[in-house]
Backbone as ProteinMPNN parsed JSONL, in Angstrom:
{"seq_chain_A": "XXXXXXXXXXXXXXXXXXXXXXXXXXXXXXXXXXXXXXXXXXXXXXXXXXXXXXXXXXXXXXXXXXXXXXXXXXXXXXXXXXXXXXXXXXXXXXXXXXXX", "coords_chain_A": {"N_chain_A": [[23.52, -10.427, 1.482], [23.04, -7.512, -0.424], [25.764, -5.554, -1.575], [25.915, -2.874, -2.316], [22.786, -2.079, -1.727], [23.979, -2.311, 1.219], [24.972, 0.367, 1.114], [23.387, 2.321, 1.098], [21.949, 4.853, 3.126], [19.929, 5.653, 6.25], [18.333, 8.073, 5.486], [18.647, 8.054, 2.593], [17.06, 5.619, 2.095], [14.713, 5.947, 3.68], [13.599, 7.59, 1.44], [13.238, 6.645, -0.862], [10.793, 4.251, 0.024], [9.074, 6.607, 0.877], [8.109, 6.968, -1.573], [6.485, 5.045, -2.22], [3.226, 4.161, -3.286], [0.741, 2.851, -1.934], [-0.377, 2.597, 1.678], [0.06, 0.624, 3.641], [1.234, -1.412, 2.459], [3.68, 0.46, 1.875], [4.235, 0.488, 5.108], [4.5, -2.164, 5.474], [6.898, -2.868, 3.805], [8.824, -0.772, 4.339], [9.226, -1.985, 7.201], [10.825, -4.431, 6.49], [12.855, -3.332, 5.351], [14.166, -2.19, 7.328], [14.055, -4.651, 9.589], [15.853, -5.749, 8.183], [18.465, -4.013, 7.4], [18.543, -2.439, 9.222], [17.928, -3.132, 11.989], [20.408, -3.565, 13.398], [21.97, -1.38, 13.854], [22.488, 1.116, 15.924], [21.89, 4.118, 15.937], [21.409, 7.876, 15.803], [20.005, 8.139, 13.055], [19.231, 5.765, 12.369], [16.25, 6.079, 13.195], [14.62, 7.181, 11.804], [12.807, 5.102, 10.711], [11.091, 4.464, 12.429], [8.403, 5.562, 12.699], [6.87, 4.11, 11.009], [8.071, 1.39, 12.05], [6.504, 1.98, 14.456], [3.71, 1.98, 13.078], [3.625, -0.713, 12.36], [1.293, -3.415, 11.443], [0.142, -6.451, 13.195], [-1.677, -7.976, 12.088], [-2.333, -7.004, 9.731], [-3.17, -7.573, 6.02], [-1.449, -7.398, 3.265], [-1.084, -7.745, -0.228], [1.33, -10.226, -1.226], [2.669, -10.06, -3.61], [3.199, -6.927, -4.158], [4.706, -5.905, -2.179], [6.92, -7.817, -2.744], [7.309, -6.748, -5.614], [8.066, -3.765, -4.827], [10.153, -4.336, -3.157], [12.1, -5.2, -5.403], [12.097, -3.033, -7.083], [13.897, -1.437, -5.169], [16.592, -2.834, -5.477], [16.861, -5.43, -4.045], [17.436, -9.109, -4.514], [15.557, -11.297, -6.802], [14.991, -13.546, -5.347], [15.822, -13.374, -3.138], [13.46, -10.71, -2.851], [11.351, -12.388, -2.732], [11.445, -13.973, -0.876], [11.374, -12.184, 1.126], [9.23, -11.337, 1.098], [6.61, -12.747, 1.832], [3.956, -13.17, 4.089], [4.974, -13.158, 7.282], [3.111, -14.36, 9.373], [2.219, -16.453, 7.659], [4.101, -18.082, 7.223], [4.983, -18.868, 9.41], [2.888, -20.059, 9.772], [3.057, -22.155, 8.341], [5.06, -23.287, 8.653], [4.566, -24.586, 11.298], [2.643, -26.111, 10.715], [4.258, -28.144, 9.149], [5.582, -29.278, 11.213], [4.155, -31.012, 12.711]], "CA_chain_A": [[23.118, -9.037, 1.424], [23.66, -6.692, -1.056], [26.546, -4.64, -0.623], [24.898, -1.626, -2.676], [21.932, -1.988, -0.541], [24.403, -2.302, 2.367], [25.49, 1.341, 1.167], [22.374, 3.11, 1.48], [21.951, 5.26, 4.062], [18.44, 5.825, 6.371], [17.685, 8.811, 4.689], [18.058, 7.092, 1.441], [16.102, 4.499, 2.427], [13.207, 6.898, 3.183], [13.505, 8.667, -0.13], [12.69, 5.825, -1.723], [10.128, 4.021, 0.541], [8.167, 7.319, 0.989], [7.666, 6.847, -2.858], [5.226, 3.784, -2.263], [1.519, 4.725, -2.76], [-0.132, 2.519, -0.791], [0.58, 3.439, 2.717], [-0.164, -0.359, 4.0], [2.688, -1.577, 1.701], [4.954, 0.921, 2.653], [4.813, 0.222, 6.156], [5.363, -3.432, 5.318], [8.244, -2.904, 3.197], [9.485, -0.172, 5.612], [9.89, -2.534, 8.506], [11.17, -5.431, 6.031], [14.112, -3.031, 5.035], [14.401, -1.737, 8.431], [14.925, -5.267, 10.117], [17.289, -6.691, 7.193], [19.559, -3.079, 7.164], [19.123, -1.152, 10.32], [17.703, -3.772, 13.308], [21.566, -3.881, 14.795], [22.312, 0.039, 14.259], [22.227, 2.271, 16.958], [22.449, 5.995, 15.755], [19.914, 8.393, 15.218], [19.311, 8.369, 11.153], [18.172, 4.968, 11.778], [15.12, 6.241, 13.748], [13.754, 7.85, 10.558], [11.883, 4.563, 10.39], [10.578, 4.537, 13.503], [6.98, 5.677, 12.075], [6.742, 2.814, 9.942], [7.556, 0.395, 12.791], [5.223, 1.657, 15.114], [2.253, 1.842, 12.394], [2.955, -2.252, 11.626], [0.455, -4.275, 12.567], [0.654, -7.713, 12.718], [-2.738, -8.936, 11.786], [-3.338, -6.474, 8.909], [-2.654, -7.771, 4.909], [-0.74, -7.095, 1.908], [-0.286, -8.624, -1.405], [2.492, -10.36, -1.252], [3.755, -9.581, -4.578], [3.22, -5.685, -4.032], [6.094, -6.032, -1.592], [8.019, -8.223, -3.557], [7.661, -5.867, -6.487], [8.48, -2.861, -4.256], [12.143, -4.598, -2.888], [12.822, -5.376, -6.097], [12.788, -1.493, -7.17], [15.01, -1.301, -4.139], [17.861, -3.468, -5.794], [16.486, -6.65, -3.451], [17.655, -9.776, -5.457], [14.469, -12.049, -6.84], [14.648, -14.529, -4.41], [15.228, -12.712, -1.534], [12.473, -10.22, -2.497], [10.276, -12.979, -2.842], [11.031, -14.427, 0.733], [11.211, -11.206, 2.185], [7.567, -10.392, 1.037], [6.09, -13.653, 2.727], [3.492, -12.884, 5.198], [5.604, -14.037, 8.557], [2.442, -15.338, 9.956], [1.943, -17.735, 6.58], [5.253, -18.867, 6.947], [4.995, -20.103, 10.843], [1.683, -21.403, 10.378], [3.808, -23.3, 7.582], [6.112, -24.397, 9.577], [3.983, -25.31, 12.404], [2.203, -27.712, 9.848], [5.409, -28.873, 8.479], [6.09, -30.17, 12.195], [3.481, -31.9, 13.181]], "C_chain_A": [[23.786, -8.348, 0.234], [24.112, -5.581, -1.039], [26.112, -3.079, -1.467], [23.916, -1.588, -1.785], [22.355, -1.827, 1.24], [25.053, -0.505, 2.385], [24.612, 2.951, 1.696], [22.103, 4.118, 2.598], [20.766, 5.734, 4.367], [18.066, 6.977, 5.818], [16.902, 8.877, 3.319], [16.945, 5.904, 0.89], [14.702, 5.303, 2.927], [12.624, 7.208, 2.403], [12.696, 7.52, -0.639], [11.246, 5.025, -1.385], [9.177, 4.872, 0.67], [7.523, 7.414, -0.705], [6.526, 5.922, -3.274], [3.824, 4.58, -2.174], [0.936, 4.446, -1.64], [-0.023, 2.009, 0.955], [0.754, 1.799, 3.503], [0.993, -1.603, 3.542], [4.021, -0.927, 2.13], [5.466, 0.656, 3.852], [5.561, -1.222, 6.076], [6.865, -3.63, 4.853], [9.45, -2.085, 3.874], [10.318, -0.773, 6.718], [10.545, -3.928, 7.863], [12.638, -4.647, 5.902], [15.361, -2.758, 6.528], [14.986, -3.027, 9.367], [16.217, -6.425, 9.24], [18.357, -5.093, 6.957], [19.655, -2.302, 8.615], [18.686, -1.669, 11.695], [19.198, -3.58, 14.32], [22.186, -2.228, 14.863], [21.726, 0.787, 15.2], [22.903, 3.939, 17.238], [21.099, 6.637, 15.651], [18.989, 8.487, 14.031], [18.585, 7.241, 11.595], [16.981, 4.729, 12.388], [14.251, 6.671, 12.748], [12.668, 6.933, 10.24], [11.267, 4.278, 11.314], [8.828, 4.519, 13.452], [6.578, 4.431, 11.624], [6.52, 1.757, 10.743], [6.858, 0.259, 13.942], [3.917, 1.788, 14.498], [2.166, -0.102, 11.943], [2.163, -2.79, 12.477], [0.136, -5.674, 11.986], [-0.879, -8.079, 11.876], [-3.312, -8.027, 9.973], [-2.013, -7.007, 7.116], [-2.34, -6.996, 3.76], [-0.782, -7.625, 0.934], [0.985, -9.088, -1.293], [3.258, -9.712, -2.508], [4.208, -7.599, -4.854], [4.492, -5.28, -3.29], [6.882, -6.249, -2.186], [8.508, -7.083, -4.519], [8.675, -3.891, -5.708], [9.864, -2.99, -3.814], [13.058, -4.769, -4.022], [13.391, -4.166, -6.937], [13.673, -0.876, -6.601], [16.405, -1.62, -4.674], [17.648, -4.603, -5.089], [16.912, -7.851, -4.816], [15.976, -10.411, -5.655], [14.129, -12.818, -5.712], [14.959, -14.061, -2.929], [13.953, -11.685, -1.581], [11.252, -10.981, -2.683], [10.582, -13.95, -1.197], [10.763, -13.665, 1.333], [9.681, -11.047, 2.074], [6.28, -11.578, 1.165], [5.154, -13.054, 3.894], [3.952, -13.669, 6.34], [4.358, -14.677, 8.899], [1.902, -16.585, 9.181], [3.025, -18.136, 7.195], [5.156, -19.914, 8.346], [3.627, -20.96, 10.711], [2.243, -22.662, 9.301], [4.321, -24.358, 8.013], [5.86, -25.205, 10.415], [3.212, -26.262, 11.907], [2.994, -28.501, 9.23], [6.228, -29.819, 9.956], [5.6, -31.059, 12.779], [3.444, -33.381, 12.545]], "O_chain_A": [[24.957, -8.586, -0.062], [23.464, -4.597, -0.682], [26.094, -2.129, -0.684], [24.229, -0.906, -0.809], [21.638, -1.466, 2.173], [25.534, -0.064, 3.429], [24.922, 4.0, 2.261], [22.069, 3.189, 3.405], [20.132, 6.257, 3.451], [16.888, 6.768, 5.529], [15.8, 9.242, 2.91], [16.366, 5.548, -0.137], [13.656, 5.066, 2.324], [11.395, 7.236, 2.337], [11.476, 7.616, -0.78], [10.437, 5.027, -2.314], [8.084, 4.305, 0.638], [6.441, 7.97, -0.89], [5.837, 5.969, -4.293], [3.435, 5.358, -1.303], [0.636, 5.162, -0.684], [0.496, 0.924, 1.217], [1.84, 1.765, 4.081], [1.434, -2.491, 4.273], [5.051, -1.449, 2.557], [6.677, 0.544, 4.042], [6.714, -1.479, 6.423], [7.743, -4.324, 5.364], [10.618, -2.458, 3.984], [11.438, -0.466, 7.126], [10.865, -4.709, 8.76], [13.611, -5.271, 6.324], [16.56, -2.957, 6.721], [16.075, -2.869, 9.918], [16.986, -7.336, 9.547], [19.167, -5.304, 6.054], [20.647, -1.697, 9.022], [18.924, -0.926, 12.648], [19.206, -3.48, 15.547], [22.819, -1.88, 15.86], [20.525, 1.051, 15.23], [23.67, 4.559, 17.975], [20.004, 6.104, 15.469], [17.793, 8.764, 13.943], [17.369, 7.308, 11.415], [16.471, 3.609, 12.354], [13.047, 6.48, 12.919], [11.671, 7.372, 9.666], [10.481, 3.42, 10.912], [8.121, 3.685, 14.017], [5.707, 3.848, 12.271], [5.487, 1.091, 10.683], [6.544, -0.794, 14.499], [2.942, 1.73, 15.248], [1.203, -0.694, 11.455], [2.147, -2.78, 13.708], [-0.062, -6.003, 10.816], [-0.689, -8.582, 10.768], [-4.287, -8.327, 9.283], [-0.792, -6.901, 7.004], [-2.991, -6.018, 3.393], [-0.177, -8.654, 1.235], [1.856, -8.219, -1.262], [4.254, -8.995, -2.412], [5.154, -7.133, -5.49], [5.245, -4.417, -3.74], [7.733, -5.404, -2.461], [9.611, -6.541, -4.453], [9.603, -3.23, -6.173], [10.693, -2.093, -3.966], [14.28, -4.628, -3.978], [14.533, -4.072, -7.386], [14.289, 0.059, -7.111], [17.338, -0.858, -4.423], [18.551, -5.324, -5.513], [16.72, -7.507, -5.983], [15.151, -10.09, -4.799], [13.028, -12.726, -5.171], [14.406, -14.373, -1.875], [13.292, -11.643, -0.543], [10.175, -10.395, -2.791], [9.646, -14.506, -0.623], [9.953, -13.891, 2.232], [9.02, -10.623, 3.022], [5.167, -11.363, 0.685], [5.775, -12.37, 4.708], [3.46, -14.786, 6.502], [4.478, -15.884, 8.69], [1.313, -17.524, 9.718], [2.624, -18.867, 8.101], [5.214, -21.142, 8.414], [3.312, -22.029, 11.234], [1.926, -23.846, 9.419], [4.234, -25.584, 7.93], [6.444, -26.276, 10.582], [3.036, -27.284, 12.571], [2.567, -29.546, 8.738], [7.099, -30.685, 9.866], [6.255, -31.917, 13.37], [2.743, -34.255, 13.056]]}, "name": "protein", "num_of_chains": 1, "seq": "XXXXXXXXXXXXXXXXXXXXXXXXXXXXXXXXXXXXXXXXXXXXXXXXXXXXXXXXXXXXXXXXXXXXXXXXXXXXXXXXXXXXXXXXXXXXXXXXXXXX"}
């Protein structure tokens, strides 16, 4: 993690996220920041994203690299904003062909 990114605070993390155009992106990247910085906090700022993670929806797509590009405006390193911005359901159906 990056400890700048670990400094952020949910407000901050709005500011910047509400800056995304396309609102389908934002939520994605929303709930990407949300469970890599604020999944184990329990205060009220970090409800601010609350919106975000009840608008995701699993079945609906993104560009991946629209994400990517978006964490990496964040301060996200390359290679984590290029895992983070993986569609989870590519990755298991990955995996689930990588086990068989």
């Amino acid at each position: 993690m990056n400890k700048t990114l670990l400094k952020k605070t949910p407000k901050q993390w709005l500011s910047v996220i509400e800056k995304i155009r396309n609102p389908i992106t934002r939520i994605r990247t929303a709930c990407i920041v949300w469970w890599d910085y604020f999944a184990i906090m329990r205060n009220d700022s970090s409800d601010l994203l609350n919106p975000y993670l009840e608008a995701y929806s699993v079945g609906t797509s993104v560009r991946a690299w629209k994400i990517e590009r978006a964490l990496l405006s964040f301060g996200y390193s390359k290679k984590i904003a290029k895992t983070r911005s993986k569609d989870p359901n590519q990755i298991r159906r990955t995996y689930l062909n990588y086990k068989q």
